[in-house]
C-alpha positions in Angstrom: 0.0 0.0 0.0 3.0 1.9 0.6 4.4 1.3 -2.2 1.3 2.3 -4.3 1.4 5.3 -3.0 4.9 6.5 -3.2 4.5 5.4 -7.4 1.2 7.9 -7.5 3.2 11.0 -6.0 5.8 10.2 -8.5 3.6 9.9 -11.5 1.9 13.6 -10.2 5.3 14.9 -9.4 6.3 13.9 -13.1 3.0 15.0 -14.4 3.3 18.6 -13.1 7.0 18.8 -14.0 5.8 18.3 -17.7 2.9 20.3 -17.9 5.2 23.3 -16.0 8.4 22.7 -19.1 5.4 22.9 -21.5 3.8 26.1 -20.3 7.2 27.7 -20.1 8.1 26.0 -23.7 4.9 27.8 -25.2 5.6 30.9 -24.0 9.1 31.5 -23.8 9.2 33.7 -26.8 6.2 36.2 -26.1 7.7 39.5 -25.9 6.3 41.4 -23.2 6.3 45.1 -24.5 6.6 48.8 -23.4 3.7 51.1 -23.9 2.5 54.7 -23.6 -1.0 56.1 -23.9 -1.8 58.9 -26.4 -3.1 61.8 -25.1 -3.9 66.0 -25.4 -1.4 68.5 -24.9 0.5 71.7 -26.4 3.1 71.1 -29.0 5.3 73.2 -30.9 8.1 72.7 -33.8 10.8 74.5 -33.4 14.3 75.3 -35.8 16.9 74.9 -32.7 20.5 77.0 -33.6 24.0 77.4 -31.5 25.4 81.1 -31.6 27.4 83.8 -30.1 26.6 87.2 -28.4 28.3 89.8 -29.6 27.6 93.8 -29.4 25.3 95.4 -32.2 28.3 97.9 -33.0 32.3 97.2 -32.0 34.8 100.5 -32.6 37.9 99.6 -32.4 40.4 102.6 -31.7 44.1 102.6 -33.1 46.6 104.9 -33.5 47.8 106.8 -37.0 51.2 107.3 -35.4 54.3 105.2 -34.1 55.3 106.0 -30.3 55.4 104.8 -26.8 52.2 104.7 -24.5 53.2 107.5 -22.0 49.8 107.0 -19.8 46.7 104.9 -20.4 43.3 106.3 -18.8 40.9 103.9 -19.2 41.2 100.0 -18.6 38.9 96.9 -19.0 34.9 97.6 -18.7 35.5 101.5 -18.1 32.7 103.7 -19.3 33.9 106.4 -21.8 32.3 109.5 -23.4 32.7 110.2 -26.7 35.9 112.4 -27.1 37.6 111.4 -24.0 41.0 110.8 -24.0 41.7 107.1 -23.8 45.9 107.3 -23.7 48.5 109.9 -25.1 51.9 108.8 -26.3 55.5 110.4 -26.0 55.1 113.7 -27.9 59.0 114.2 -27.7 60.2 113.0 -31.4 56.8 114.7 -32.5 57.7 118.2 -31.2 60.9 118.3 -32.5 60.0 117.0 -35.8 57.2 120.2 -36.1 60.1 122.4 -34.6 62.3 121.4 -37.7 59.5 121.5 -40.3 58.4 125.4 -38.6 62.2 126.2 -39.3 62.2 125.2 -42.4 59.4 126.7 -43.3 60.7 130.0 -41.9 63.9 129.4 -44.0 61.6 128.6 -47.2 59.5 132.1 -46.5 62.4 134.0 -46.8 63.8 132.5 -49.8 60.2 133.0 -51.2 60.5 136.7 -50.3 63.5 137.3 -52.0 63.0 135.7 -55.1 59.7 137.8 -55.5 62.0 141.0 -55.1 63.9 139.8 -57.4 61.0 138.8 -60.0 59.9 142.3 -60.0 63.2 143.7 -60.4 64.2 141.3 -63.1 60.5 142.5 -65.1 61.4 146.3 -64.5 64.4 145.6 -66.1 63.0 143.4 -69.1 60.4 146.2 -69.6 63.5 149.0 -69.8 65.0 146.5 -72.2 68.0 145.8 -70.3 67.7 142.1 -70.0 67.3 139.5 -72.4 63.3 137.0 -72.4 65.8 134.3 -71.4 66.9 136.0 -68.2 63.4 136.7 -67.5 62.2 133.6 -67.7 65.1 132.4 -65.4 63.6 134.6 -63.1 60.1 133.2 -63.5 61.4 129.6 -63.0 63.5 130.6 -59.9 60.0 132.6 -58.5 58.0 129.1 -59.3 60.5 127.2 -57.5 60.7 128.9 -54.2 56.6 129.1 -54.3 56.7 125.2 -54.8 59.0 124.7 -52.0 57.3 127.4 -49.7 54.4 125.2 -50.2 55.7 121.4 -49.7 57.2 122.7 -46.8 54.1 124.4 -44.9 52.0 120.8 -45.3 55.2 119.5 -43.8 54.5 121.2 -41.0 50.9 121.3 -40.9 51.6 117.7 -41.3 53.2 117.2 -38.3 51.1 119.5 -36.4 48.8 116.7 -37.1 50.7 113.8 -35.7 51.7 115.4 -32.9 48.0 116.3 -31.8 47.3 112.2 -33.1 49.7 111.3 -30.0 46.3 112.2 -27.7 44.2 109.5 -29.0 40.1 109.7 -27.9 37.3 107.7 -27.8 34.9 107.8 -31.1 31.8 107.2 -29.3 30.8 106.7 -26.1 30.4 102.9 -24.8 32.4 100.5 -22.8 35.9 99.1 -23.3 35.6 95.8 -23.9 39.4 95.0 -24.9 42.5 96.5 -24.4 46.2 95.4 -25.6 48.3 97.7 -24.9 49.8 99.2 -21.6 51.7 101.8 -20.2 55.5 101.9 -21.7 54.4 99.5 -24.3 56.1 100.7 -27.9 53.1 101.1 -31.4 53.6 101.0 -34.7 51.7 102.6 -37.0 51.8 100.8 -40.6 49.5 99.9 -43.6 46.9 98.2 -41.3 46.2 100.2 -38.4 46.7 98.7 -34.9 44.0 97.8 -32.6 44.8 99.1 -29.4 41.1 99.6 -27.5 37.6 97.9 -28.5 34.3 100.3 -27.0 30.9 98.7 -27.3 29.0 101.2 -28.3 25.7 100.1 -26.2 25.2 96.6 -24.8 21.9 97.0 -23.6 21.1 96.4 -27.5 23.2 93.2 -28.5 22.7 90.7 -31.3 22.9 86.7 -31.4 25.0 85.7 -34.7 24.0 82.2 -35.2 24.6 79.5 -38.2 21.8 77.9 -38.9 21.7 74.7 -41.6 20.5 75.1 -45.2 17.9 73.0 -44.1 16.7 75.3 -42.4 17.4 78.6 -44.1 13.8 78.4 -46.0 11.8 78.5 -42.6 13.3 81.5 -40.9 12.0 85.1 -41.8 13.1 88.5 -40.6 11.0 89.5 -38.2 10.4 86.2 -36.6 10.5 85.7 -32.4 13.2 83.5 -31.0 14.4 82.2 -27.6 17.3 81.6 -26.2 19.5 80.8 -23.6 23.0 81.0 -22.2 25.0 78.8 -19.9 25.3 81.7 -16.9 21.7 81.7 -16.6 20.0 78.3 -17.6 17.2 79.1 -15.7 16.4 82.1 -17.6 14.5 82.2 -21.6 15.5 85.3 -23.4 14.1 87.1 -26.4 15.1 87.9 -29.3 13.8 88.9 -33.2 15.0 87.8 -36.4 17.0 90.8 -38.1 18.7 89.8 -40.6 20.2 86.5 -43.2 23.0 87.1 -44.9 23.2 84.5 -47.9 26.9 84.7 -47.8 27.2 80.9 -46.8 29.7 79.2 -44.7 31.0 75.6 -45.2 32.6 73.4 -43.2 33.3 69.4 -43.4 30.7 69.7 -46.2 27.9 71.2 -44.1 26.7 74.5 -45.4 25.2 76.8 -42.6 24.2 80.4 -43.4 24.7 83.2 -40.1 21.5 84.9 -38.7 21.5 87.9 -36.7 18.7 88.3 -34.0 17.9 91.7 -31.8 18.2 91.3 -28.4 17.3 93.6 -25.6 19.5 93.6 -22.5 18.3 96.2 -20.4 19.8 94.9 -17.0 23.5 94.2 -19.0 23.3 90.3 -17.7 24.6 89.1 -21.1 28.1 89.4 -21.8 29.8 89.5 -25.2 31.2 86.3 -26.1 28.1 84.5 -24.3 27.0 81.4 -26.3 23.5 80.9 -27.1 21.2 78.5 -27.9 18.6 79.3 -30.1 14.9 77.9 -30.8 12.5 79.8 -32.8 9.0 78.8 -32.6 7.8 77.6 -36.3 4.1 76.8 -35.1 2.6 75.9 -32.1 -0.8 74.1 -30.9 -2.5 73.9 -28.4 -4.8 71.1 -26.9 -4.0 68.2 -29.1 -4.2 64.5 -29.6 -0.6 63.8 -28.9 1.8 60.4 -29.7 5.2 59.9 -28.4 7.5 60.1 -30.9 9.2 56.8 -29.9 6.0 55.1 -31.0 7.3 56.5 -34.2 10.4 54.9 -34.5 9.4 51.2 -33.2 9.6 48.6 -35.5 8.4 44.8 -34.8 11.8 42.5 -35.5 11.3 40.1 -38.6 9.8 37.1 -37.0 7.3 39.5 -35.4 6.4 41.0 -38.7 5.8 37.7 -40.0 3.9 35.5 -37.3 2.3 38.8 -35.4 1.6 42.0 -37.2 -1.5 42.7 -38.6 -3.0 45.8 -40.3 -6.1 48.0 -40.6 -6.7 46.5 -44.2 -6.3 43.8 -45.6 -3.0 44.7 -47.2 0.3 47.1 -46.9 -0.4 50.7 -46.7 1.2 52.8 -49.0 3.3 55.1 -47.5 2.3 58.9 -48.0 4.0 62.1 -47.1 2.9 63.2 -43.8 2.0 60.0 -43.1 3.3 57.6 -40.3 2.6 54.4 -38.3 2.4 53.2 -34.5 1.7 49.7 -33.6 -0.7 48.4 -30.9 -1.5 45.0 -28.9 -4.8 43.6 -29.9 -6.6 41.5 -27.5 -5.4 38.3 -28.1 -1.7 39.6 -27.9 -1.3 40.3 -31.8 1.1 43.2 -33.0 -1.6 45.7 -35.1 0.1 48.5 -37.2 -2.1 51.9 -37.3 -1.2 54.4 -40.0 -2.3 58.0 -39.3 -1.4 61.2 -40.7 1.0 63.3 -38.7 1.2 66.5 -37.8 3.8 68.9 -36.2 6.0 67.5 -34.0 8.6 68.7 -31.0 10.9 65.9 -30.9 9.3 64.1 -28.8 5.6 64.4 -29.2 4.1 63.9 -32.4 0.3 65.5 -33.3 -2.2 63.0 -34.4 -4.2 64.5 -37.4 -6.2 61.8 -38.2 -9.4 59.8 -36.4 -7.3 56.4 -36.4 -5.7 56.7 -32.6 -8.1 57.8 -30.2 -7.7 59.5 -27.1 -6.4 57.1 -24.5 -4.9 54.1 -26.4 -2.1 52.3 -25.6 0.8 52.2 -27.9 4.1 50.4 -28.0 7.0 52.3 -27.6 9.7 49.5 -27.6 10.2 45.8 -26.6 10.8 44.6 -22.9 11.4 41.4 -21.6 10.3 38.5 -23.3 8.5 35.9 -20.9 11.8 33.6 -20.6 13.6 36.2 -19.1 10.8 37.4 -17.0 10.4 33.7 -15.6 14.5 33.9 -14.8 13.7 36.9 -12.4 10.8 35.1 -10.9 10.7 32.5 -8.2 11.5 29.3 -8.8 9.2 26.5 -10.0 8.3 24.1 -7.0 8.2 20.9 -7.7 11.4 19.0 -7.9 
């Protein structure tokens, strides 16, 4: 009887174990999926852009004249008025420079003096008929010369009247220095391209955003259009700006072609800096209360198996695949893969709008694969039984 009994308990012990490996068998490749439910919101597509702050209007002061910095007045973020002096150099090889061109000058008067005495005497004497035309006109060349000379000497000197009172060098406009390179002792040289010594911003409450967008993008923007931005120092904080300009002079580099925009900004309070980097969104459209899909509903695909064994349609054959059109998939009720085209509309990256009555309000859609059930019965418990 003992015996009998021990033989039944095996035979259910052996029964269970098989029906437990079959269960697990049969479902070991079900794939358990990830889903999101579609729902209302706002959405708005946006052109997104990195770019630079930079002041509406950069003067850059140098000097028309070679010397040494005798005494700098202004230094880094100093306020300036327009016409106050920034720095003056050495005025010592200028002064004696005009001294010489005044003496000669003097020296060139006097020669001019004579030989107009001399002119008239030499005409007196032509008219008497005591001098020959040649002599005469001796005397008119001698007169011409001294005139010339008279003269190349006075812009000598009104020449270097001029450089002397360039060795006091002012501010254009008034602004804030924003750069400096040059100090006190330091040696310039004036030459063909003028040295930068001081940069003023002329008024950085009013800056501008120069940005690169793609060519892509280049047939969305407008002048006049809003955009918002923000900078690392401040990522709490959404700026404003409007669309100024596009300059089609294009810029390419590693075979991307980007094209610069310049956008108005306002900086009443001076919290942006020049040399700030921005990042740029401007608002294409926007909408407001509607049927919403995540974008990663979008971008799953069923693997090849799945396609073949699961997925079914809305008809009874492939959709064609029109612009503005897309395609989500959903679990039916007996665990079959269903693909949904609808038409699309706008989209922020991550939502997507739904334009068409095919998703409803509240479904469930897959947004990517989980575990399938073999893994899921690895992290379970363990079957009793043996």
């Amino acid at each position: 009887m003992k015996r009998l009994s021990l033989i039944v308990m095996v035979l259910v012990l052996i029964a269970g174990g098989v029906w437990g490996y079959r269960a697990q068998t049969q479902t070991a490749d079900q794939t358990i999926y990830r889903q999101q439910t579609i729902s209302r919101g706002d959405v708005s597509q946006t052109i997104s852009a990195t770019g630079t702050l930079n002041p509406v209007r950069v003067v850059s002061v140098g000097t028309q004249v070679s010397g040494t910095v005798k005494k700098l007045n202004v230094d880094f973020n100093d306020k300036v008025s327009q016409g106050q002096i920034l720095l003056t150099l050495d005025t010592d090889l200028m002064q004696a420079k005009l001294a010489q061109s005044e003496a000669l000058l003097h020296s060139a008067q006097a020669k001019l003096t004579l030989a107009q005495a001399n002119h008239k005497r030499m005409r007196e004497l032509f008219a008497q008929q005591y001098i020959s035309q040649q002599e005469l006109d001796q005397s008119d060349a001698d007169l011409a010369a001294n005139v010339a000379q008279y003269a190349q000497v006075k812009a000598q000197v009104q020449s270097d009247r001029i450089n002397l009172a360039n060795t006091v060098i002012r501010s254009p406009v008034a602004g804030v220095v924003i750069d400096r390179s040059v100090d006190e002792g330091q040696t310039v040289a004036a030459s063909f391209q003028t040295p930068t010594l001081i940069k003023i911003a002329q008024d950085l409450s009013k800056m501008q955003i120069n940005a690169s967008f793609s060519e892509a993008d280049l047939g969305k923007l407008s002048v006049g259009q809003q955009a918002n931005f923000r900078v690392d120092a401040f990522p709490n904080g959404q700026y404003q700006g409007t669309v100024r300009q596009i300059r089609l002079n294009p810029s390419t580099q590693q075979n991307v072609v980007t094209y610069d925009v310049v956008i108005d900004v306002a900086n009443p309070e001076l919290k942006l800096l020049p040399g700030m980097t921005a990042y740029v969104d401007i608002d294409l459209e926007h909408k407001e209360n509607v049927l919403l899909v995540p974008n990663a509903a979008l971008r799953f695909k069923p693997s090849t198996k799945e396609s073949e064994n699961k997925t079914q349609t809305t008809t009874s054959r492939k959709p064609k695949r029109e612009r503005g059109m897309a395609t989500v998939y959903v679990l039916t009720a007996d665990g079959q893969l269903k693909a949904i085209p609808f038409k699309a509309g706008i989209s922020d990256g991550k939502f997507t709008e739904v334009q068409s009555a095919a998703l409803k309000e509240g479904m469930s859609v897959i947004v990517g694969d989980g575990q399938t059930a073999k893994q899921s019965s690895k992290n379970s418990a363990p079957m009793r039984g043996f």
